[in-house]
C-alpha positions as CSV (number, residue, x, y, z in Angstrom):
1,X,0.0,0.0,0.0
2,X,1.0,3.6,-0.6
3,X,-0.1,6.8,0.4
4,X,-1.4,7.6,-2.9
5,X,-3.9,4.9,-2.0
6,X,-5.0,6.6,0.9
7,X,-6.1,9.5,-0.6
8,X,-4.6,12.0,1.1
9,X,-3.6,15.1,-0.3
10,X,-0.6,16.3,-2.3
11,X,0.5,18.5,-0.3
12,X,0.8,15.9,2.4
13,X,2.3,13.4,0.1
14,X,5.3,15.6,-0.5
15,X,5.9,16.2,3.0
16,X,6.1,12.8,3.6
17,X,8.2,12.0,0.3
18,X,10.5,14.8,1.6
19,X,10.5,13.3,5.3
20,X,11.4,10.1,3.8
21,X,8.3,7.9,4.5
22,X,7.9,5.5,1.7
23,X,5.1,3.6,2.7
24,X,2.6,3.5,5.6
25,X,3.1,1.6,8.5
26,X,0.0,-1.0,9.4
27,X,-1.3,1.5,12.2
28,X,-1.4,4.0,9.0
29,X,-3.1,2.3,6.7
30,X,-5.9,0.5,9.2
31,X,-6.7,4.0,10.8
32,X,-6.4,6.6,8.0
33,X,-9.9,5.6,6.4
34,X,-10.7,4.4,9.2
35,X,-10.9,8.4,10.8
36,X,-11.4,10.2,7.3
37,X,-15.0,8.5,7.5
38,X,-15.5,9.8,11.1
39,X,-15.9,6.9,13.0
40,X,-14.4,6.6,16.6
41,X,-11.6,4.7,17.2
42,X,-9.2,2.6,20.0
43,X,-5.7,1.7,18.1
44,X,-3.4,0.2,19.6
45,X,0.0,-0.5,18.1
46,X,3.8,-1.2,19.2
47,X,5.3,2.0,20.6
48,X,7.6,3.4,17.1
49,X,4.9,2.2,14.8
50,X,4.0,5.4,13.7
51,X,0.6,6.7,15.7
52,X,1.5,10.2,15.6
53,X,0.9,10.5,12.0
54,X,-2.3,8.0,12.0
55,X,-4.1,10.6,13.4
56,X,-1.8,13.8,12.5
57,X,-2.7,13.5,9.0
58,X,-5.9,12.8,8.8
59,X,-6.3,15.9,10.9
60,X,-4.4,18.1,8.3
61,X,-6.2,16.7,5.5
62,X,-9.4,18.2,7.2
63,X,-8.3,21.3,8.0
64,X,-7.2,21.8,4.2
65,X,-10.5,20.8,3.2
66,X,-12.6,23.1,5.3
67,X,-13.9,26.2,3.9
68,X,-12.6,28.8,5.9
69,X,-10.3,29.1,9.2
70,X,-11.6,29.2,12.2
71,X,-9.9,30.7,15.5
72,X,-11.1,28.7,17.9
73,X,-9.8,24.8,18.2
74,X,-11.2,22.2,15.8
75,X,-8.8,19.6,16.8
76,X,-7.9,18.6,20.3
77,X,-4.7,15.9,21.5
78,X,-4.3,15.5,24.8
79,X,-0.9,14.0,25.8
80,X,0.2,13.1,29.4
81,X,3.4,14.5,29.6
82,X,4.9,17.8,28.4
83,X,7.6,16.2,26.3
84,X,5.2,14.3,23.8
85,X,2.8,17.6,23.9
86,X,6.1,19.1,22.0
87,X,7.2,16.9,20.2
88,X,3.6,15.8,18.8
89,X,2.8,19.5,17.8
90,X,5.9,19.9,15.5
91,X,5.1,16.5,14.0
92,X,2.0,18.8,13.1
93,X,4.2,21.5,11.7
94,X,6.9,19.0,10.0
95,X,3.2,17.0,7.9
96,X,2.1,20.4,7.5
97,X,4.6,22.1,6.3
98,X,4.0,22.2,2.4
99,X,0.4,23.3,2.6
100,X,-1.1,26.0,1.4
101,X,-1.9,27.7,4.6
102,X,0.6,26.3,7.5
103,X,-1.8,24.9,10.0
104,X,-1.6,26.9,13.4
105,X,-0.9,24.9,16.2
106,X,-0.4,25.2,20.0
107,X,1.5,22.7,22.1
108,X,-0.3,23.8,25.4
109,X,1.7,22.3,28.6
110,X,3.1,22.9,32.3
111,X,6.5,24.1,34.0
112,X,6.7,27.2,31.3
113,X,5.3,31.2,31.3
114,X,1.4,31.3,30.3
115,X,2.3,34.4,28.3
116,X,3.4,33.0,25.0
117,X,1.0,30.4,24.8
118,X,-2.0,33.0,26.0
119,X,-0.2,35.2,23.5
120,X,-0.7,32.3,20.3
121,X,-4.1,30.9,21.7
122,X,-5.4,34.6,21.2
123,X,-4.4,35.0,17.9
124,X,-6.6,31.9,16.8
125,X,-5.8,28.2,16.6
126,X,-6.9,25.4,14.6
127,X,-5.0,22.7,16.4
128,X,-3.9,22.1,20.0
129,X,-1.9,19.9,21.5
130,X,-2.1,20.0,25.8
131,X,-1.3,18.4,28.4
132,X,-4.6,18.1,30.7
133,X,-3.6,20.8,33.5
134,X,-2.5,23.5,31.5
135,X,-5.3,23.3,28.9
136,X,-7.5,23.5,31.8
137,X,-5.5,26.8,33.3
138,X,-6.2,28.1,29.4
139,X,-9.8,28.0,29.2
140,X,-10.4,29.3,32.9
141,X,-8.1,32.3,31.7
142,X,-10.3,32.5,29.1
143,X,-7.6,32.1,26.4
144,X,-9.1,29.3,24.4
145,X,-12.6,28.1,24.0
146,X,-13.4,24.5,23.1
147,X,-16.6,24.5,22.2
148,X,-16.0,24.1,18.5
149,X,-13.5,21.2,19.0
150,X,-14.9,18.8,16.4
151,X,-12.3,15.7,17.4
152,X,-10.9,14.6,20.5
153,X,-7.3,12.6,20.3
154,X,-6.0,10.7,23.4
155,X,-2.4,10.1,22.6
156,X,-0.8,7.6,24.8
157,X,-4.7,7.1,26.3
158,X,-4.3,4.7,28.2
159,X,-2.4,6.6,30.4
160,X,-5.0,9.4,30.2
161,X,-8.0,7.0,31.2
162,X,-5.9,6.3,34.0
163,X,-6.9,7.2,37.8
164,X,-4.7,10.1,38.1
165,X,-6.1,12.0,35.3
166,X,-9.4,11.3,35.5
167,X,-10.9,14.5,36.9
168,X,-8.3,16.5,35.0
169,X,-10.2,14.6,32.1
170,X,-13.8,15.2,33.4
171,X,-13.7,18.9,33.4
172,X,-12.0,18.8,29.8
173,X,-15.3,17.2,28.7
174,X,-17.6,19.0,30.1
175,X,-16.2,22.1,27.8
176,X,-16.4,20.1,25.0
177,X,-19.6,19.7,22.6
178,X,-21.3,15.9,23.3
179,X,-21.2,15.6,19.1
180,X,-17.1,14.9,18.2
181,X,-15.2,12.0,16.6
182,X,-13.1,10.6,19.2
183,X,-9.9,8.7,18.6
184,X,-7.9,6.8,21.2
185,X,-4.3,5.4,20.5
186,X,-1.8,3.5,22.8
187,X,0.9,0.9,23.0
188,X,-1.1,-1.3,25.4
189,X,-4.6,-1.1,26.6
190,X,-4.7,-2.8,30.0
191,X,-7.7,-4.4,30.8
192,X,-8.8,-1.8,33.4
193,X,-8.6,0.6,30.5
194,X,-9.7,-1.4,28.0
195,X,-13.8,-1.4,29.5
196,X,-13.8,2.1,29.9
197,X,-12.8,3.2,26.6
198,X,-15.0,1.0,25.3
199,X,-17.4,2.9,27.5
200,X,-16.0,6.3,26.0
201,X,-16.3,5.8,22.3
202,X,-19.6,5.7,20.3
203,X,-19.9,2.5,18.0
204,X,-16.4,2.4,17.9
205,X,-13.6,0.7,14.9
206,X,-11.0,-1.2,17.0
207,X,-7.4,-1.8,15.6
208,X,-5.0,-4.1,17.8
209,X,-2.2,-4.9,15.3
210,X,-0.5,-7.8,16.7
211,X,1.4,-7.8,20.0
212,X,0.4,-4.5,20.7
213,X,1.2,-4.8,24.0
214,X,4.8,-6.4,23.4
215,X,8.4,-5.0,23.1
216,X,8.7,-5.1,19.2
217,X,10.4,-8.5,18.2
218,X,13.3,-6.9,16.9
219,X,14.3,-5.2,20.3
220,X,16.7,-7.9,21.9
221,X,15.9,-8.4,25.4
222,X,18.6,-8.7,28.4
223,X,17.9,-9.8,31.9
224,X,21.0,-9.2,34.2
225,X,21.0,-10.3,37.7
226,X,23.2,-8.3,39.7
227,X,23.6,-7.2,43.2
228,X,21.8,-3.9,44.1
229,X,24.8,-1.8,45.5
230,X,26.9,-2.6,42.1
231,X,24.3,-1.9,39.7
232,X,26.0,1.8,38.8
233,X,29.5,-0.5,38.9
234,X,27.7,-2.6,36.4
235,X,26.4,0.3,33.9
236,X,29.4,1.9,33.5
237,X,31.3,-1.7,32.6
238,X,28.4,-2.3,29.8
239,X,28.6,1.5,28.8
240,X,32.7,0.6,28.5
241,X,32.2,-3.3,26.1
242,X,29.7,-2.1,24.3
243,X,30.3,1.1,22.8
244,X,26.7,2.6,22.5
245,X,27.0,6.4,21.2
246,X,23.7,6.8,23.1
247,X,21.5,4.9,26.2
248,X,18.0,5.9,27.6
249,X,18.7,4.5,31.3
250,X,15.0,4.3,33.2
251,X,15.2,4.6,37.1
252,X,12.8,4.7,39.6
253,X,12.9,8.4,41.2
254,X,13.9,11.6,40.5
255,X,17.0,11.1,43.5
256,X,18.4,8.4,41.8
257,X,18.5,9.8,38.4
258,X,20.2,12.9,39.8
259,X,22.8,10.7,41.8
260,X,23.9,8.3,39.3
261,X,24.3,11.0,37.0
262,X,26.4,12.2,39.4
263,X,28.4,9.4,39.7
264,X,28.6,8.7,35.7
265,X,30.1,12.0,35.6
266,X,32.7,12.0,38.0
267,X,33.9,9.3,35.9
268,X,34.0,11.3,32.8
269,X,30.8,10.0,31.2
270,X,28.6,12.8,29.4
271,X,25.2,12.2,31.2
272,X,22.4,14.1,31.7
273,X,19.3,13.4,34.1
274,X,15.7,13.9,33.3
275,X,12.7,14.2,36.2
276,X,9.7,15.8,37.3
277,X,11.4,18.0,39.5
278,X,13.6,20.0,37.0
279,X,11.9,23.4,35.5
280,X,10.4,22.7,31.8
281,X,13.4,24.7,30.1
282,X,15.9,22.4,31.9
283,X,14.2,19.2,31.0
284,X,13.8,20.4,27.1
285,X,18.1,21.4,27.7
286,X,18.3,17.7,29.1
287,X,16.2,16.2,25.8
288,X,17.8,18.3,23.2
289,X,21.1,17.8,24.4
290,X,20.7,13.8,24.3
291,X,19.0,14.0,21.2
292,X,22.1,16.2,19.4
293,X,23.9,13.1,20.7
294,X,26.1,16.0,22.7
295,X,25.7,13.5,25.9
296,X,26.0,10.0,26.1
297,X,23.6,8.9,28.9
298,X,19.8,10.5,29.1
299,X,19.0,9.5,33.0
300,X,15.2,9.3,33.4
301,X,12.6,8.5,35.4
302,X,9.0,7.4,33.0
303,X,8.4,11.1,32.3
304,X,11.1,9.8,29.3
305,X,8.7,6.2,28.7
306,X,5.5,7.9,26.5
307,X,6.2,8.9,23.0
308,X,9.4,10.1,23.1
309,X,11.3,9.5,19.8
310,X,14.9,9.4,19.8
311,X,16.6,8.7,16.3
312,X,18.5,6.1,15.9
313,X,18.6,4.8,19.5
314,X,20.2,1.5,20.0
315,X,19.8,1.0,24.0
316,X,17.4,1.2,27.0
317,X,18.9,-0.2,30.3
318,X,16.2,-0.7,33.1
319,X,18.4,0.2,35.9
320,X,15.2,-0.2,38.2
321,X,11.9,-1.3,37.7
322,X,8.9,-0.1,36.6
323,X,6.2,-0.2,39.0
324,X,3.4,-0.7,36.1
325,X,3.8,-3.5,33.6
326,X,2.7,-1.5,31.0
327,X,5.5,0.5,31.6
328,X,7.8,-1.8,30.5
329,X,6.5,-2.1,27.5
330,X,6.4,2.0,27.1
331,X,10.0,1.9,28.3
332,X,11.6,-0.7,26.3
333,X,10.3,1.0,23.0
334,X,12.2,3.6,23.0
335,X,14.7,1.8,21.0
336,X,14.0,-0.5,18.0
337,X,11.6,1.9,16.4
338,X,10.3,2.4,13.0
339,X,11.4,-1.2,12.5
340,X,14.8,-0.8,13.2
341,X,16.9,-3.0,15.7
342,X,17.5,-2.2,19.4
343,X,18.7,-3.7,22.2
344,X,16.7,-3.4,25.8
345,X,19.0,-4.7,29.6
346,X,17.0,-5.2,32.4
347,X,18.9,-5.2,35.7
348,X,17.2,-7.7,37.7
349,X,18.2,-7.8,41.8
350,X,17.1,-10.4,44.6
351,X,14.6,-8.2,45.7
352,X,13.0,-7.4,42.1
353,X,12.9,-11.1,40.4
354,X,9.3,-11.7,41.4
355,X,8.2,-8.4,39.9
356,X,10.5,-8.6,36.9
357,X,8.3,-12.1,36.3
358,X,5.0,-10.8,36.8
359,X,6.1,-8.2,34.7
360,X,6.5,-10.4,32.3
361,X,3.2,-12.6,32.7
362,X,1.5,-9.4,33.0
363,X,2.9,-8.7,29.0
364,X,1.9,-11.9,27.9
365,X,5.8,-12.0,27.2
366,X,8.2,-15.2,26.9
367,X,10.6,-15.0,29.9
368,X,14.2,-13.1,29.0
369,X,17.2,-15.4,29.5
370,X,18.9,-14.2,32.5
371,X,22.3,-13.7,32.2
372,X,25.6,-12.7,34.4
373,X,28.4,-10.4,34.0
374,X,32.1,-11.6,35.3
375,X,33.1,-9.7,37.7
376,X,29.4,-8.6,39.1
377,X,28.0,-11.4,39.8
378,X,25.9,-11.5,43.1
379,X,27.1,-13.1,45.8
380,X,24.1,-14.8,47.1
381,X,21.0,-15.0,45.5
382,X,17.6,-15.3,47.6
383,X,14.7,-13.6,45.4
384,X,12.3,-12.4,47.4
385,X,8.5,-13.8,46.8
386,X,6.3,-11.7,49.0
387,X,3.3,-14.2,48.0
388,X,0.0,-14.1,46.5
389,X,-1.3,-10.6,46.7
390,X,1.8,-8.8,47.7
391,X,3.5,-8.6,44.1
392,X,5.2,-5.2,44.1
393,X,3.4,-4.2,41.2
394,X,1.3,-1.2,40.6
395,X,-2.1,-2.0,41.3
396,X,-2.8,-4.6,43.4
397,X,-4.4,-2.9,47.1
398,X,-6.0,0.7,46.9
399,X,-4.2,3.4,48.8
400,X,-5.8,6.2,51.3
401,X,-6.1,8.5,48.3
402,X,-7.5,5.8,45.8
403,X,-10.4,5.5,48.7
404,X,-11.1,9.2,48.8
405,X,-10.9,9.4,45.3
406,X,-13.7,6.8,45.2
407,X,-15.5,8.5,47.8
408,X,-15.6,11.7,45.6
409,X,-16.8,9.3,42.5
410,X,-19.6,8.0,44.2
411,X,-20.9,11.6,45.7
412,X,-20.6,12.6,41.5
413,X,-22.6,9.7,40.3
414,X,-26.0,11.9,41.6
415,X,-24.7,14.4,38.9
416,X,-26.0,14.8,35.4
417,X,-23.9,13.7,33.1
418,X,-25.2,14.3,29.5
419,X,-22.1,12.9,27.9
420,X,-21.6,9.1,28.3
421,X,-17.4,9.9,28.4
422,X,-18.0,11.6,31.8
423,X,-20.8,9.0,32.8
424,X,-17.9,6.4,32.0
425,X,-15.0,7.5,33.1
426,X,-17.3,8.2,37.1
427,X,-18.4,4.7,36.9
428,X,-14.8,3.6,36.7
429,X,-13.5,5.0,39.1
430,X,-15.9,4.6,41.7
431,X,-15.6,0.7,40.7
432,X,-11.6,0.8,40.8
């Protein structure tokens, strides 16, 4: 299949030709028609597959079509982190860039100044691409209106269905009109998730390209057990035999990633950290810098694990866990995108093998090989089992604040809801 064949314009077909995309990827060509005849849709597909532009372009082929522009938003994608709400609206602006009026887009997110953003909203938008607080803080400064928003995107939804969004999500809806195409797209679609979108979307085409929610099968995957204390010991040998130019290392908290940075560059390895806690312009520094391959190591906690595309990657090293399985997933494509081959190590200690193995059942993956380095081997190994219902994993008991939460869920069930997304999405909750 070609492009061509999809019917999409030629002014997107150059753009593409010119970005070097010679055919669609399956995600492409299943959701392409698929949202050019306005049906609503959950896709999921293996993180690199190319999801941005199953939705990007059918949304610039509308906008070229329509008769006149308008200033306020017909287009909406919400993203979860601030990264992927940047790096999905110059996607826009890379598709978009031979047509005959540029579209005008708005990557709305946290951790910067309101001014510019306030400043391009009120010039007029067709397109904008937010992260749920800040497009929230928009609209109550009366900067944007959303009541002409004709389609809704959830990129990386199943992280936006998820608990800690939900209300953020709620009051988005309300602003929007009940009558809208609505398009969800993922990597995985946990089964939690799966019921409520279903619950979202209106008669709904469903694409779940094989092994969806799967590392990619040409992403080789490493299990190293290793001692906790000589983990960093242990990254720095691998960094040394293997000769990456560049590694994504995932850790668990913003104090680790800023220590073993530390500690790479006492020992005169270019490394950079990446976490919540760093201002917006510092984390874009951070990005940029690993992405202009002017630092070796990109230290990150999973603000790094949605969407984030980094050319020509070849390595992800767990040095910790993920506490979601899902994550792993997320995390490990990072590398091996767009088809290409990539390599993913997954420190395993005595205290994570249980979880690394539910992590695994939990994919519906075949269990890595574990393997051992000379010279950092453990020296004992006891894996700790803490039994049925104790698996460290995301998930399993509700804390304090999942209680209140549902608490506040079952006071808003006596509330109207006239849209069945906000209907949905209190049902859950009160039920999770």
């Amino acid at each position: 299949m070609s492009f061509e064949s999809l019917a999409l314009p030629n002014f997107l077909l150059r753009s593409l030709e010119k970005l070097g995309y010679a055919e669609p990827t399956p995600i492409q060509a299943e959701a392409i028609p698929l949202i050019l005849a306005g049906k609503d849709l959950r896709a999921a597909a293996q993180t690199g597959s190319g999801k941005t532009a199953a939705f990007a372009l059918p949304i610039l082929q509308g906008l070229s079509a329509a008769q006149e522009q308008s200033r306020k938003p017909r287009y909406l994608v919400l993203v979860p982190t601030r990264e992927l709400a940047v790096q999905v609206a110059e996607a826009f602006e890379r598709y978009g860039e031979k047509a005959p009026n540029m579209a005008r887009v708005l990557a709305a997110y946290g951790g910067v100044g309101y001014e510019a953003q306030m400043k391009l909203a009120y010039s007029g938008v067709e397109v904008v691409v937010a992260t749920p607080g800040r497009l929230i803080d928009l609209v109550e400064r009366r900067s944007l209106e959303l009541d002409e928003v004709e389609l809704l995107t959830l990129d990386e939804a199943d992280r936006l269905l998820a608990l800690g969004f939900s209300e953020e999500l709620n009051q988005i809806l309300d602003m929007l009109p009940p009558k809208r195409q609505n398009l969800l797209f993922s990597a995985t679609f946990p089964q939690g998730v799966v019921s409520l979108a279903d619950a979202l979307l209106k008669e709904p085409a469903r694409i779940e390209l094989e092994s969806a929610s799967k590392p990619a099968e040409k992403i080789r995957q490493r299990a190293i057990e290793v001692s906790a204390n000589t983990r960093t010991g242990l990254l720095r040998h691998l960094l040394e035999v293997e000769g990456w130019d560049l590694v994504l290392v995932f850790v668990s908290s913003k104090r680790r990633a800023d220590n073993v940075t530390a500690k790479l560059v006492k020992n005169g390895i270019k490394a950079v950290a990446l976490h919540g806690d760093m201002s917006q312009d510092k984390r874009a520094r951070s990005l940029q810098k690993f992405k202009d391959r002017k630092v070796r190591i990109l230290m990150a906690t999973d603000v790094a694990a949605r969407g984030i595309d980094i050319v020509g990657l070849p390595c992800v090293i767990n040095y910790d866990l993920p506490r979601a399985p899902a994550d792993y997933v997320h995390r490990v494509g990072r590398t091996g995108r767009a088809g290409g081959d990539g390599v993913a190590i997954t420190f395993v200690t005595e205290e994570t093998d249980f979880q690394f193995q539910q992590i695994q059942k939990k994919n519906g993956m075949d269990p890595v090989a574990r393997e051992r380095v000379v010279g950092f081997e453990p020296e004992s190994w006891n894996p700790v089992n803490p039994g049925k219902g104790k698996a460290p994993v995301k998930g399993k008991r509700p804390s304090k604040k999942d209680k209140l939460r549902r608490a506040a869920a079952e006071n808003a069930e006596s509330e109207s809801a006239a849209d069945p997304w906000k209907s949905a999405l209190r049902k859950t909750r009160s039920k999770s």
